[in-house]
C-alpha positions as CSV (number, residue, x, y, z in Angstrom):
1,X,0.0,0.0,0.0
2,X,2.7,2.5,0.7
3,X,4.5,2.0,-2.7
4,X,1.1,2.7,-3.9
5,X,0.7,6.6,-2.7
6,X,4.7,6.7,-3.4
7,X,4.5,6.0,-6.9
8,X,1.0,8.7,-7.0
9,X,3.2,11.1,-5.1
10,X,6.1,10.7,-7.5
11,X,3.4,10.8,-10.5
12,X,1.6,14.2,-9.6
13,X,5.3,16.0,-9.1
14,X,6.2,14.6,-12.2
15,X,3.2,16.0,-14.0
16,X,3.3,19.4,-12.2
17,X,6.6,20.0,-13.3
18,X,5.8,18.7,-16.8
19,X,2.4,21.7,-16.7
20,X,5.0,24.0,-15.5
21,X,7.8,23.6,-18.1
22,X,5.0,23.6,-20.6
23,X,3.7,27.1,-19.7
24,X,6.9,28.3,-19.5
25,X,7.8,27.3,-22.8
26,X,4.5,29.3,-24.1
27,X,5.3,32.3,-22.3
28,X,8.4,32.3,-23.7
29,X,7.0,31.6,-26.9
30,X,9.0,28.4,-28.1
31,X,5.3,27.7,-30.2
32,X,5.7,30.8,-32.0
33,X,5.4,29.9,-35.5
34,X,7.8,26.9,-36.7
35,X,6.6,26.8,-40.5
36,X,7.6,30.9,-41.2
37,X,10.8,30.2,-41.8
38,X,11.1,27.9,-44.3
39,X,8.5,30.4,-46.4
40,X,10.2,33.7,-45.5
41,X,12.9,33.2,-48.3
42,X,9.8,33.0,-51.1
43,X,8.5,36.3,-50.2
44,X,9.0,39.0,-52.6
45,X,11.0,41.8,-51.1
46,X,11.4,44.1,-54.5
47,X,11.1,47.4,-52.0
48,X,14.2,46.3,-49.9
49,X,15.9,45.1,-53.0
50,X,15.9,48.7,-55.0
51,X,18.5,51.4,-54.0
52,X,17.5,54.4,-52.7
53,X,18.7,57.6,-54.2
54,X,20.8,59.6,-51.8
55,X,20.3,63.2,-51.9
56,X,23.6,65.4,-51.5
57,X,23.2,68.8,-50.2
């Protein structure tokens, strides 16, 4: 019986600590957004690409 509530002891701490790694880890927004980067490269970026005409004084 005592090996019993031991191993649901051990079990609940082990699950807290799992629900508190896994709100830290949203908080600290590890979920963001995997799948942007991959598509970031096939955007068009035509504005950033031209050169901007310097005025001199």
């Amino acid at each position: 019986m005592y090996s019993t509530f031991f191993l649901i002891g051990i079990g609940f701490f082990i699950s807290l600590a799992a629900w508190f790694l896994f709100i830290w880890a949203v908080k600290s927004e590890q979920f963001d957004d995997p799948e942007a980067p991959k598509y970031r490269m096939l955007d068009d970026d035509d504005e950033a690409a031209k050169p901007t005409k310097n005025k001199k004084p």
